[in-house]
C-alpha positions in Angstrom: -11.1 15.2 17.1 -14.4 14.7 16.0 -15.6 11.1 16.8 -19.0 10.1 16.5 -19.7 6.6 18.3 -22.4 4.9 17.3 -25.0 3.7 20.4 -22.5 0.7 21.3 -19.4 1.7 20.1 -18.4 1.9 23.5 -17.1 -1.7 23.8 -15.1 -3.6 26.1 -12.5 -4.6 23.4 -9.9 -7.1 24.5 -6.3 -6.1 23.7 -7.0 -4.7 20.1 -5.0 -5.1 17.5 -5.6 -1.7 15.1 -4.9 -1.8 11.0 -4.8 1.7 9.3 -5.2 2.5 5.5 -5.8 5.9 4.3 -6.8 6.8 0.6 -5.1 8.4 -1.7 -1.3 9.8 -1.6 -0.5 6.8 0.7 -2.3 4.0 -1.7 -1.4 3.6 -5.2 -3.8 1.2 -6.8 -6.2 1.3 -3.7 -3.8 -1.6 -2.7 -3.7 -0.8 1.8 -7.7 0.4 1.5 -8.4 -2.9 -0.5 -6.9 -4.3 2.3 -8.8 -2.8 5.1 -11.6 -3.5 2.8 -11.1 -6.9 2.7 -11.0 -7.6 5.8 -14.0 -6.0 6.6 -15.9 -8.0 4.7 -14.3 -11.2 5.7 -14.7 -10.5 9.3 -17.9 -9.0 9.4 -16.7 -6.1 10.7 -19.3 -3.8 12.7 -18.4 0.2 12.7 -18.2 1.9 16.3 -17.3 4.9 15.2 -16.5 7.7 12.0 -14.3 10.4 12.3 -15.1 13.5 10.2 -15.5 17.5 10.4 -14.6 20.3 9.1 -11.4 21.0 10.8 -9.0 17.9 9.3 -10.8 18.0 5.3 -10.3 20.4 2.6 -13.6 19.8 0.6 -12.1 21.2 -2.5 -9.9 18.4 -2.6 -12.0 15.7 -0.7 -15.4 16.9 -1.7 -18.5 15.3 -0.4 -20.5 13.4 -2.3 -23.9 13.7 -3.3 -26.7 10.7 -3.1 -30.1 11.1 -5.4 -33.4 8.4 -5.9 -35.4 9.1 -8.4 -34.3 12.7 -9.3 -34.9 13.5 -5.6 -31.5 14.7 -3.7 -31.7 12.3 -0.3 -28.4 13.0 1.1 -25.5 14.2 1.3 -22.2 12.1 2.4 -19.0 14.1 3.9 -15.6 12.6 4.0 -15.3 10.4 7.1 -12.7 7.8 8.6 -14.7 4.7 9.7 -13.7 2.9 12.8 -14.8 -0.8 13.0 -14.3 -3.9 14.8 -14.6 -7.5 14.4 -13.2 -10.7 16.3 -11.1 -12.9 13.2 -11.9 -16.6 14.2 -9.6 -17.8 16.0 -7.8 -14.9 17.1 -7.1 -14.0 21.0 -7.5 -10.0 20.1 -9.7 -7.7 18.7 -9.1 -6.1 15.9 -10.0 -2.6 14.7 -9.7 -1.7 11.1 -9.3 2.0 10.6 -10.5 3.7 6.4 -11.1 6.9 5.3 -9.5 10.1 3.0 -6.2 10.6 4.4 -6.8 14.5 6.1 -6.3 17.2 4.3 -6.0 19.7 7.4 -4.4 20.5 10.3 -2.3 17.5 10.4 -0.6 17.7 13.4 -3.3 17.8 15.7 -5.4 15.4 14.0 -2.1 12.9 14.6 -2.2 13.9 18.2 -5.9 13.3 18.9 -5.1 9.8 16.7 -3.0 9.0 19.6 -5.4 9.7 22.3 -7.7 7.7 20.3 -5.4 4.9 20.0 -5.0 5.1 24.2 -8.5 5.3 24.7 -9.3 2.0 23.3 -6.7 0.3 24.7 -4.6 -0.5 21.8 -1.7 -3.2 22.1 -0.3 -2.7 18.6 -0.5 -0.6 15.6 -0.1 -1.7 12.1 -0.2 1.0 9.2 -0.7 0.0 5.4 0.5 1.5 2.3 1.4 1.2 -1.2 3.6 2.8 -3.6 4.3 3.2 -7.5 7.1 1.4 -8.5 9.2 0.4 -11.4 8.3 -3.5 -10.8 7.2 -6.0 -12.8 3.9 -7.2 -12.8 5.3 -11.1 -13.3 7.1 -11.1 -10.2 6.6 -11.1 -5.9 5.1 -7.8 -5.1 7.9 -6.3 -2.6 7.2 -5.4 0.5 9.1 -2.8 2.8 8.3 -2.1 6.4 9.5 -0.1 9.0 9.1 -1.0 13.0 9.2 0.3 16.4 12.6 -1.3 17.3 15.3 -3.2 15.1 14.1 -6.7 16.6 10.7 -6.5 15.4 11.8 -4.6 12.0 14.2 -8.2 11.5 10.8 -10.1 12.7 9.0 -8.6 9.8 10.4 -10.5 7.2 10.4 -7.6 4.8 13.3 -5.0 3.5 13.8 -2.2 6.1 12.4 0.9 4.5 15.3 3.7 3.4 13.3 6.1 1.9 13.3 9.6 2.8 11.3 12.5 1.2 7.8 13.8 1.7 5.5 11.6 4.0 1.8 11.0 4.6 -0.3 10.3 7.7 1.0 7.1 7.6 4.6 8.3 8.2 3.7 10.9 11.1 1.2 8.9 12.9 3.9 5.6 13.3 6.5 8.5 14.4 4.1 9.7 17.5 2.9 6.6 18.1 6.3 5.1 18.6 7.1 8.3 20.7 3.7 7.3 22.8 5.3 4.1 23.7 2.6 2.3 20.7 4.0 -1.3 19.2 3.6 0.9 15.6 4.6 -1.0 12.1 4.1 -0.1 8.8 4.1 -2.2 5.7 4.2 -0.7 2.0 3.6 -2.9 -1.2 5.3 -1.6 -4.2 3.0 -1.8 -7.2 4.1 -1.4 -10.9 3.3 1.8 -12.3 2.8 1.1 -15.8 -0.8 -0.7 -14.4 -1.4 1.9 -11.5 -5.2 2.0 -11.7 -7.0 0.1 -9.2 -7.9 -2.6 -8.3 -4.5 -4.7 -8.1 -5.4 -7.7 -6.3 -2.2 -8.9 -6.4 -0.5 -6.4 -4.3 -3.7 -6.9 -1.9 -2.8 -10.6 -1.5 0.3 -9.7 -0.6 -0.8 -7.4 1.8 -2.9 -9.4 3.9 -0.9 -12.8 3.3 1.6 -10.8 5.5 -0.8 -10.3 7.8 -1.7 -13.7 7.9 2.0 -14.6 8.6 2.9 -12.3 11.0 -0.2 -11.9 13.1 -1.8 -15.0 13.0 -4.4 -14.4 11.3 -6.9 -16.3 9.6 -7.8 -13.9 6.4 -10.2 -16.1 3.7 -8.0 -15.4 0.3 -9.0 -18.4 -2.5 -11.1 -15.2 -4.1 -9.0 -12.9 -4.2 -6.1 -15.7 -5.5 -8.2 -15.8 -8.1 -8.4 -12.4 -9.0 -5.1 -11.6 -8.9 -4.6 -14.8 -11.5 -6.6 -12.9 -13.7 -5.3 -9.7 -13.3 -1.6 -11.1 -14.2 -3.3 -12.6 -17.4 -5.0 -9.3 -18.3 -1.8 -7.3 -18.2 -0.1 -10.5 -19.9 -2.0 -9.9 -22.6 -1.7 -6.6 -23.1 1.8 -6.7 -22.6 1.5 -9.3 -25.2 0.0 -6.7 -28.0 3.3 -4.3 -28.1 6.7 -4.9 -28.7 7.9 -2.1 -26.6 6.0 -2.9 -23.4 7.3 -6.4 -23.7 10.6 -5.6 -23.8 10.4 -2.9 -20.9 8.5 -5.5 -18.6 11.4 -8.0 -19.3 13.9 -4.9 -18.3 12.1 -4.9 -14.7 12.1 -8.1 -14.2 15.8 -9.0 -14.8 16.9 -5.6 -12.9 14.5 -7.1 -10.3 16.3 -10.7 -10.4 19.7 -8.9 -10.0 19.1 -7.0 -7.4 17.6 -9.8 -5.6 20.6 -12.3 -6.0 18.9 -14.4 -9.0 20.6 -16.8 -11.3 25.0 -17.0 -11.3 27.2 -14.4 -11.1 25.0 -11.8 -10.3 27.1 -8.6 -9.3 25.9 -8.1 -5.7 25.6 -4.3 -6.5 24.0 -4.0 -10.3 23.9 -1.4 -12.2 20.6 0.5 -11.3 20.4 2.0 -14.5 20.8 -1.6 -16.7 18.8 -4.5 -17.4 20.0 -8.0 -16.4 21.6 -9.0 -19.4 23.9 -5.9 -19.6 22.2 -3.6 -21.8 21.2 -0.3 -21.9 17.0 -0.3 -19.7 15.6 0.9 -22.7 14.3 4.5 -22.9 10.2 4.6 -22.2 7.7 7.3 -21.8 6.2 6.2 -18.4 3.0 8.0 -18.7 2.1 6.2 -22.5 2.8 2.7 -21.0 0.9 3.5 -18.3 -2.1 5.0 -20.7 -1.6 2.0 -23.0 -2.5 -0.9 -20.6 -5.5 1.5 -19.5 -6.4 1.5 -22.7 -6.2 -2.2 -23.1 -7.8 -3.2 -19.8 -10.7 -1.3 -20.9 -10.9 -2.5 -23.7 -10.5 0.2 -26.1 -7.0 -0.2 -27.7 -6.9 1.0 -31.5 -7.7 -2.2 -34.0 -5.4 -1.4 -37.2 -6.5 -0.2 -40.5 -7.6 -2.6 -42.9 -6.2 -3.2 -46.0 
């Protein structure tokens, strides 16, 4: 692996605690990256290291990017993980905070040298973040899934023990050999709605990192980011507000979502998937057009009707 530390990036860390988001595949509405991003901030996080090279990134699909001033080319920027640390007030740990393009190459041995990584500084516990498209409403708690090194800590979580199976990420193979390293490994995965998939959702992020503040003990500055995500609900309130048709879909969600999570009397413990709360038919949508017409609202360039 090629890891690049800057002059004192060398540290003696105490116990670190590491927190992983890649981009892309594994983060739907930049929701785990937001995260990490976050936190950075916050924290005043100070990078130690980046991890790049050709070997792990497919520059067709993760091309570098260009930099000019004043029609003058002055750089060129390749894709590159950034390792950084900081020390949360209050905390007893370390913490490193791990961002970058998920690799596009050679997977298996970049997860391997990950590990080695993870040894070399010492880390005590793993945490990897994710987010997913979902059909959620925007209106209610983001859910969170998780999955854990051992079935005590996965009931510790406090979230719904992940069942999915299917095509993975990083995400998925580095908790696997980081478990099988002997590595306290979690991962946590918001589900965001897909009808409002373009980032930022600063909901799901607050849900994010107000588990992290739970389970921890961490003290994460959020009456910002509250407020953004109050004003991202009232954005996509509005739109919703403009058409019939999302209105009635978003109210599908959210009673499928209150049924399956045991809301109101007589709920059937095992609903109907396939139905909305009140025992009709979800209705029929084109997923792609709802999704295209709150973009379209959001920025501000729905069609006004014809006069007259």
């Amino acid at each position: 692996m090629t890891v690049e530390w800057t002059p004192d990036g060398h540290l003696d860390l105490e116990s670190p605690v590491m927190i992983v988001a890649f981009e892309g595949w594994n983060d739907a509405a930049d929701v785990a990256t937001g995260s990490i991003e976050h936190l950075a901030l916050n924290w005043e996080a100070r990078q130690i290291a980046e991890i790049g090279g050709d070997d792990f990134f497919d520059y067709l699909d993760q091309r570098p990017i260009v930099r000019h001033k004043g029609g003058v080319s002055r750089s060129v920027e390749w894709p590159r993980i950034l390792v950084s640390v900081c020390r949360p007030d209050g905390f007893d740990h370390d913490v490193l905070l791990v961002r970058g393009p998920e690799p596009g190459l050679k997977w298996r041995r970049f997860a391997s040298e990950f590990v080695d990584l993870v040894d070399t500084l010492g880390v005590s516990q793993v945490v990897l973040l994710g987010a997913f498209l979902a059909d959620v409403p925007h209106t209610r708690p983001v859910p969170l899934t998780g999955t854990a090194f051992n079935r005590q800590r996965m009931v510790g979580m406090g979230v719904r023990a992940s069942d999915y199976e299917g095509p993975t990420g990083m995400t998925g193979v580095l908790q696997q050999l980081l478990t099988e390293a002997g590595v306290p490994t979690l991962s946590l995965w918001a589900g965001v709605p897909h009808y409002v998939a373009a980032p930022p959702n600063p909901r799901g992020t607050e849900a994010v990192l107000s588990w992290l503040v739970e389970n921890l003990g961490l003290a994460v500055p959020m009456d910002a980011l509250r407020m953004q995500s109050r004003t991202w609900v009232a954005k996509v309130d509005a739109a919703a507000g403009e058409d019939e048709d999302l209105r009635d879909y978003i109210q599908s969600l959210e009673d499928q979502m209150d049924d399956e999570n045991g809301v109101g009397v007589g709920v059937d413990p095992e609903p109907d998937r396939g139905r909305a709360g009140d025992g009709e038919t979800m209705p029929l949508v084109d997923g792609e057009a709802i999704a295209a017409e709150f973009e379209r609202f959001l920025r501000g360039e729905r069609d006004e009707p014809d006069a007259g």
